[in-house]
C-alpha positions as CSV (number, residue, x, y, z in Angstrom):
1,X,0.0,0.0,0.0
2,X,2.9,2.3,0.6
3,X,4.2,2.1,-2.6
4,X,0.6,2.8,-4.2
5,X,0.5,5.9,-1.8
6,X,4.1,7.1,-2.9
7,X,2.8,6.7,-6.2
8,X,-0.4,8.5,-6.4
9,X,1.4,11.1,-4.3
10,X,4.1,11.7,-7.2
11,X,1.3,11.9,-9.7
12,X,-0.7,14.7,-7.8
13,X,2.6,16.9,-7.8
14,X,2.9,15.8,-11.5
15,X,-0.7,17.3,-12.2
16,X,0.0,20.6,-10.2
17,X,3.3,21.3,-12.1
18,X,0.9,20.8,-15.5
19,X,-1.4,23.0,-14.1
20,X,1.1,25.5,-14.2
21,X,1.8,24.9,-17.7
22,X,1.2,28.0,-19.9
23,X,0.6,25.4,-22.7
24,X,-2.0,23.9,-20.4
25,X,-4.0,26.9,-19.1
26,X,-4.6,27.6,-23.2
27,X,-6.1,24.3,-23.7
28,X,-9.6,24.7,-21.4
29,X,-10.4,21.0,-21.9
30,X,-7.5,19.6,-20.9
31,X,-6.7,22.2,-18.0
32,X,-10.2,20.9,-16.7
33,X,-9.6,16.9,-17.2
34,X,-5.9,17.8,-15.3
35,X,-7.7,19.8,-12.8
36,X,-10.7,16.9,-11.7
37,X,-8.1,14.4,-11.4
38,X,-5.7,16.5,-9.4
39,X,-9.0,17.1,-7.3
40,X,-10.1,13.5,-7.5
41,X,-6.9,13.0,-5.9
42,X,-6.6,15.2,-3.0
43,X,-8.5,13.7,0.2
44,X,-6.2,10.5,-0.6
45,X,-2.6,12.7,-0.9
46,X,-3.7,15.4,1.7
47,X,-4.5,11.9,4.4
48,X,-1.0,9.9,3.2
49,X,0.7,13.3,4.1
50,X,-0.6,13.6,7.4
51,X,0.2,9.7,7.3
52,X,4.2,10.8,7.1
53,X,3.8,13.7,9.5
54,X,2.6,11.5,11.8
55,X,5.0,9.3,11.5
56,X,7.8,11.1,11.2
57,X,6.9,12.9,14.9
58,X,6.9,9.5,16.1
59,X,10.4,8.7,15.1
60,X,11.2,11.9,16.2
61,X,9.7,11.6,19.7
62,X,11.3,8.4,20.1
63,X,14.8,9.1,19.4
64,X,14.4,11.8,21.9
65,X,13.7,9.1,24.6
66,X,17.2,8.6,25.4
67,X,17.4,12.7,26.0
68,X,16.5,12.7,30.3
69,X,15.8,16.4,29.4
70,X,13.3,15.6,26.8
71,X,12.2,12.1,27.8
72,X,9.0,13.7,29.5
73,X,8.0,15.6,26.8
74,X,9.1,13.3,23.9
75,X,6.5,10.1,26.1
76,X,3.5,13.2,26.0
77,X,4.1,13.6,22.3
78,X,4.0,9.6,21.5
79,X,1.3,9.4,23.7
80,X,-0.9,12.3,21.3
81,X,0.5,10.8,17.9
82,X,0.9,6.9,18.1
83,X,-3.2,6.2,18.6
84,X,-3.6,8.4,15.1
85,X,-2.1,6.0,13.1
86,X,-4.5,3.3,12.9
87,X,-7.1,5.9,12.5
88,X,-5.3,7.3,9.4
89,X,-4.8,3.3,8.6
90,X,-8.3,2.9,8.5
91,X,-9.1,6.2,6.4
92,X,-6.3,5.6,3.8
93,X,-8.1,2.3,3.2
94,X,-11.4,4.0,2.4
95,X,-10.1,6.0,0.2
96,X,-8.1,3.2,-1.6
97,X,-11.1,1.6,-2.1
98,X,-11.6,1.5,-5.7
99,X,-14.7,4.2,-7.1
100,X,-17.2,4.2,-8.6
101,X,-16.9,6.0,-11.8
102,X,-19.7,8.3,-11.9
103,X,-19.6,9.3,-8.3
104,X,-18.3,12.8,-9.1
105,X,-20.8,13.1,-11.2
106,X,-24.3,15.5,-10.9
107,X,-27.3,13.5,-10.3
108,X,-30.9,13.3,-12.2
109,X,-33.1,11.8,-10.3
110,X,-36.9,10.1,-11.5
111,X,-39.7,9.4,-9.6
112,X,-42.7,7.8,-10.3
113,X,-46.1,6.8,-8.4
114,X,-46.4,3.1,-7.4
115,X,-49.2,0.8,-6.0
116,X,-52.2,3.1,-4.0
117,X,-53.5,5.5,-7.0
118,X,-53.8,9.1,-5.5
119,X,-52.3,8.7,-2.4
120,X,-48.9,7.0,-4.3
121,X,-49.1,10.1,-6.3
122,X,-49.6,12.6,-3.5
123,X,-46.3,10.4,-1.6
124,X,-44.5,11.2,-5.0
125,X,-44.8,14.7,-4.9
126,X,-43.3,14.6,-0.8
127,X,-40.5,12.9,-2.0
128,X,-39.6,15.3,-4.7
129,X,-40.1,17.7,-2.4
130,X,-38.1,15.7,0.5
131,X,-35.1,15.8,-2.1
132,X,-34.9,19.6,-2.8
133,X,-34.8,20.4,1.0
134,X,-31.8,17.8,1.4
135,X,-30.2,19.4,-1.5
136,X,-31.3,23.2,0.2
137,X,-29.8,21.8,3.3
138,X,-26.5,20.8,1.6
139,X,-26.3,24.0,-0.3
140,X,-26.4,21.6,-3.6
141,X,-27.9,23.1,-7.0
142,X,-31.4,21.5,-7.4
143,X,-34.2,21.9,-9.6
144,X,-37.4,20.2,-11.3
145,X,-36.7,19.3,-14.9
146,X,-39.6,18.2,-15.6
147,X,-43.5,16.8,-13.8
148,X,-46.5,16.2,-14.3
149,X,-48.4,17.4,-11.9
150,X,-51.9,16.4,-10.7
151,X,-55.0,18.0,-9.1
152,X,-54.5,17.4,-5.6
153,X,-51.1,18.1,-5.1
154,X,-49.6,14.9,-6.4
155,X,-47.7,13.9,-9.1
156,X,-48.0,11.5,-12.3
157,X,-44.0,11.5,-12.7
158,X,-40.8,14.2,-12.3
159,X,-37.1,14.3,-13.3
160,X,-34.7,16.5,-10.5
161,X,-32.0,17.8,-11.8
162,X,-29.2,17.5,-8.6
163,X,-25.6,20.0,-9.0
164,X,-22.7,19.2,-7.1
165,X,-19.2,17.5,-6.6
166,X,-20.1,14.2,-5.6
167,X,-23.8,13.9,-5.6
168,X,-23.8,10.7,-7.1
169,X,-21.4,9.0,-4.6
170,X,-24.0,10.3,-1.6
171,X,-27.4,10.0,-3.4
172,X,-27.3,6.4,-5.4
173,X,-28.3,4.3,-2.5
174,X,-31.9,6.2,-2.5
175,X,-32.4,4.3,-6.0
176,X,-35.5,2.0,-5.2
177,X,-39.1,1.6,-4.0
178,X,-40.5,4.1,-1.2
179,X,-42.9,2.6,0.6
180,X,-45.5,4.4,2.8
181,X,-48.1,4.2,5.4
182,X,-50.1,6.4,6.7
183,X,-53.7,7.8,6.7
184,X,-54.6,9.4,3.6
185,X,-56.1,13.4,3.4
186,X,-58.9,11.4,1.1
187,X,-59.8,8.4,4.0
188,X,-63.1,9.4,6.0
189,X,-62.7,6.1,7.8
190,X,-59.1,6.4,9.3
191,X,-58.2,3.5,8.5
192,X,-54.2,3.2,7.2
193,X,-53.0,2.8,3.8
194,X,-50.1,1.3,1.9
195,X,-48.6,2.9,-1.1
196,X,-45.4,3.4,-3.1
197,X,-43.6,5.3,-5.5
198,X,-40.1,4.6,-7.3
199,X,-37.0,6.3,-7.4
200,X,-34.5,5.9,-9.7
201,X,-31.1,7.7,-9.5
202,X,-28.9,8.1,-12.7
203,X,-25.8,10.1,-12.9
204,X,-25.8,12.9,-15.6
205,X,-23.1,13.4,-18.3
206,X,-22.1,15.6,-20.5
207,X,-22.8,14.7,-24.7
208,X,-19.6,14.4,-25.0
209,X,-19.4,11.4,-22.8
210,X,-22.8,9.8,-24.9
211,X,-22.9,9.9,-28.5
212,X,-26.6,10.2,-29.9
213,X,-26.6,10.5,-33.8
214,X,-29.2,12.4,-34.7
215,X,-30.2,10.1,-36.8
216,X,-31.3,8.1,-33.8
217,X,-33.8,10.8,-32.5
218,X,-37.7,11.8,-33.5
219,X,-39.0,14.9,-32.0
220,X,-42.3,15.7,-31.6
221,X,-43.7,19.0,-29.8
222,X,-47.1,19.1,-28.6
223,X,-49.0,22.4,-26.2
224,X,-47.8,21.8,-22.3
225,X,-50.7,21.7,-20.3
226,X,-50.6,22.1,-16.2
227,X,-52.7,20.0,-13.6
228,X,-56.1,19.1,-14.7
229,X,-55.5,20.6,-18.0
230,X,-55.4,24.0,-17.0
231,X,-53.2,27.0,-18.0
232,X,-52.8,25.0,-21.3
233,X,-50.4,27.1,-24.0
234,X,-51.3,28.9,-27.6
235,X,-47.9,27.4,-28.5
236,X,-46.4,23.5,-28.7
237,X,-43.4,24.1,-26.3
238,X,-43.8,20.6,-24.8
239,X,-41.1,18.5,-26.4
240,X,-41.0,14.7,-26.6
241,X,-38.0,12.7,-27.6
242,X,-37.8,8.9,-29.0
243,X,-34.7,7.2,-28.8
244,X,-35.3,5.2,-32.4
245,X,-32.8,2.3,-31.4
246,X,-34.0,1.9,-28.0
247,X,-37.6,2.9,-27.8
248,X,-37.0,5.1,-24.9
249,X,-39.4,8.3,-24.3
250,X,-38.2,11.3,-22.6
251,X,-40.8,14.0,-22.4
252,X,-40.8,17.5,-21.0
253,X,-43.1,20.4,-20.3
254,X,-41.9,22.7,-17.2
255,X,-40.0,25.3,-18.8
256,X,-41.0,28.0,-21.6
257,X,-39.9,27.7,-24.9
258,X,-39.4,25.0,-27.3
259,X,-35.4,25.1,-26.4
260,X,-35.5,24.9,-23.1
261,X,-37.6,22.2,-23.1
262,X,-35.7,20.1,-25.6
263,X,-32.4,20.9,-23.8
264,X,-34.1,19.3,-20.0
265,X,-35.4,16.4,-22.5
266,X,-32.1,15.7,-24.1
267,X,-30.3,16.1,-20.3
268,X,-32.3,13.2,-19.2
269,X,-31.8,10.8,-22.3
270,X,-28.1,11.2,-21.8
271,X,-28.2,10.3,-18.3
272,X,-31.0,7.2,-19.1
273,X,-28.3,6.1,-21.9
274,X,-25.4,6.4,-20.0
275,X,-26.6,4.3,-17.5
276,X,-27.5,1.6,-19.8
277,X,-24.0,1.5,-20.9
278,X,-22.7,1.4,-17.0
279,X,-25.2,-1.6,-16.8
280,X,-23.3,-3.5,-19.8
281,X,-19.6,-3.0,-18.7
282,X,-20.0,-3.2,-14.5
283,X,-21.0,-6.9,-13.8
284,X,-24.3,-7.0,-11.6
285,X,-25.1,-3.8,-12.3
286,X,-28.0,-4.7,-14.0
287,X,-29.4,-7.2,-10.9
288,X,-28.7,-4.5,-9.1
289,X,-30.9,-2.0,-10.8
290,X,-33.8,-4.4,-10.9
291,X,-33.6,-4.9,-7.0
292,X,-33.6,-0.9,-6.5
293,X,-36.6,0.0,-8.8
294,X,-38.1,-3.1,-8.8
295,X,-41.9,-3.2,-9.9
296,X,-43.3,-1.0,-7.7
297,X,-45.4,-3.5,-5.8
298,X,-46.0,-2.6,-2.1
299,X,-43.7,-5.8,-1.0
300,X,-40.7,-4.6,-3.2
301,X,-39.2,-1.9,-1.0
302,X,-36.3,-0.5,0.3
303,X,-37.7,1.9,2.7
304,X,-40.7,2.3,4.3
305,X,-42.3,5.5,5.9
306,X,-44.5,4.7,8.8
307,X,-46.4,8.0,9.8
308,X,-48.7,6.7,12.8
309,X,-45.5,5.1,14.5
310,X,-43.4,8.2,13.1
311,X,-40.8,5.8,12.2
312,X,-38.9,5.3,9.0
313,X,-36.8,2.3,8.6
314,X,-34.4,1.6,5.9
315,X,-34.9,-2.4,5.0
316,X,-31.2,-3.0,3.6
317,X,-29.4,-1.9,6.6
318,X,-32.0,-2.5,9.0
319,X,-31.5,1.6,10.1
320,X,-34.6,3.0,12.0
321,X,-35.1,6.9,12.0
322,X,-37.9,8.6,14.3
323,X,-39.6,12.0,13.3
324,X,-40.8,11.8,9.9
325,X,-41.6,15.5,10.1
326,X,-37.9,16.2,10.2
327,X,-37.4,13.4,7.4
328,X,-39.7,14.5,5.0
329,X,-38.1,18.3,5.5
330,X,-34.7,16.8,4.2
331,X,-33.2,15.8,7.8
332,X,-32.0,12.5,6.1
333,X,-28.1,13.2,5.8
334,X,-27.8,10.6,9.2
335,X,-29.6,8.0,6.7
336,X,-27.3,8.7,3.8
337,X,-24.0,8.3,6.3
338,X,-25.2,4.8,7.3
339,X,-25.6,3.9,3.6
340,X,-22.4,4.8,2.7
341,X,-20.8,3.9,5.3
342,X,-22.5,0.4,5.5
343,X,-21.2,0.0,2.0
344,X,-17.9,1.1,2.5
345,X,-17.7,-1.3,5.1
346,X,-19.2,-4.2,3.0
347,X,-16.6,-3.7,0.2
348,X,-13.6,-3.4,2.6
349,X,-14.6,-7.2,3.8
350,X,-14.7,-8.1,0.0
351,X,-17.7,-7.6,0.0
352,X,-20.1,-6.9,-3.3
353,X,-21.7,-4.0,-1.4
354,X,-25.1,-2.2,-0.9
């Protein structure tokens, strides 16, 4: 492991010299690929450092043993710096462990209602809304690419657009089927319902990462209409995209014009696309994916939200969480720790993980 360390360590001093480079800072593509890998790289070479300091006090400290002047101050020292190296140990094997490669990446999420008709729908539209606080609370870039919005406050379906370093490494465990229960607003007899509603989480790329002929695309536009039909448009700024060799539909209707709308569309193929191709080269991602989304049958679940108990409980890791008003507000970074950490944890055992 050393000599991995030494190694990465030389090549992050290697990418700040190019940095440097005149010849470099003219080229803006390649200053930017030279610049995420020298940032990829810094948590690991900033930790291996601290690694050496530490170290090297200890060797220090101990050849000053022999010094009855220093002896007292050089056993206070050891006694501070010796219990930090199995700690640094432990987070220099973390970040050894090899990464996924989107998890730099921004983040589109989907969500979709269920099993339980309005009440999935309405549980749809929380968890959209669940989502933007967490990113509010993080201080990520979020917004709605696209929904379809129903009567009541529901919705029929939404994309969520998700900005920052390493949303993808933090966010792909909520992939999967929410599961609820609760009394509905619409249930005059109290008694408590089940419903669901999917999530999927997809990292987005760039269209230079996913090549999409033309060729390969039919557009259609059609008027965008809100909840219920109303506020329908004099224009057709609605935009709906067929991937020809695939079959896949992307449709969107939030934003203004034409452009716009075509631009959210095409942000969402990419990221469907792209993961397709993950699913083809990573063995069991594809088993994977099935387990997360899954049918969205009310005994395929993840995670389930239990209002009258105020409970939520993550099925995977078998993590319980009480106050679903907090949850629901975006209070879910404690959830998303255990995740990762639970599969962190797996995968240093040789494990598959989550």
């Amino acid at each position: 492991m050393h000599e991995k360390l030494l190694e990465v360590s030389r090549r992050y001093d290697e990418l700040a010299s190019m940095m440097m480079d005149p010849a470099v800072a003219m080229d803006p593509n390649k200053f930017r690929d030279i610049a995420k890998e020298h940032t990829s790289l810094t948590p690991l070479v900033e930790t291996f450092r601290d690694y050496q300091r530490v170290k090297q006090g200890i060797q220090d400290a101990e050849d000053l043993l022999s010094d009855a002047d220093m002896r007292d101050m050089a056993q206070d020292e050891l006694e501070q710096l010796k219990p930090r190296i199995p700690q640094i140990e432990e987070k220099l094997k973390l970040l050894l462990l090899p990464k996924d490669p989107a998890d730099d990446k921004d983040i589109i999420m989907e969500f979709r209602p269920g099993a339980g008709g309005d009440e999935a729908e309405l549980f749809c539209a929380q968890l959209v809304r669940m989502y933007l606080r967490y990113a509010e609370r993080q201080g990520w870039r979020a917004e709605v690419i696209s929904s379809q919005d129903t009567g009541i406050g529901g919705m029929r379906e939404a994309q969520l657009s998700i900005k920052a370093t390493g949303a993808y490494s933090q966010m792909k465990f909520e992939g999967g089927v929410h599961r609820v229960q609760r009394v509905p607003v619409t249930e005059s007899g109290g008694r408590i319902h089940t419903s669901t509603a999917t999530v999927a989480v997809m990292p987005e790329v760039e269209d230079v990462e996913v090549d999409i002929p033309a060729k390969d695309l039919k557009f259609d536009t059609y008027l965008s209409a809100g909840a219920g039909g109303q506020n329908v448009q004099k224009n057709e700024t609605a935009v709906r995209i067929t991937h020809l060799p695939t079959g896949m539909v992307v449709a969107c209707q939030n934003q203004r014009s034409q452009l716009q709308n075509r631009e959210q569309a095409m942000r969402v193929l990419r990221a469907r696309l792209y993961e397709m191709e993950l699913e083809k080269q990573m063995a069991g991602i594809t088993e994977r994916r099935r387990l997360q989304v899954g049918s969205g049958d009310r005994s395929d679940k993840i995670r389930t939200y239990n209002f009258p108990q105020d409970r939520l409980t993550d099925h995977r890791i078998g993590y319980t969480q009480f106050g679903l008003g907090h949850v629901m507000d975006g209070d879910i970074q404690n959830l998303i720790d255990a995740l990762v950490t639970t599969d962190q944890a797996d995968r240093l055992g040789d494990g598959d993980g989550l």
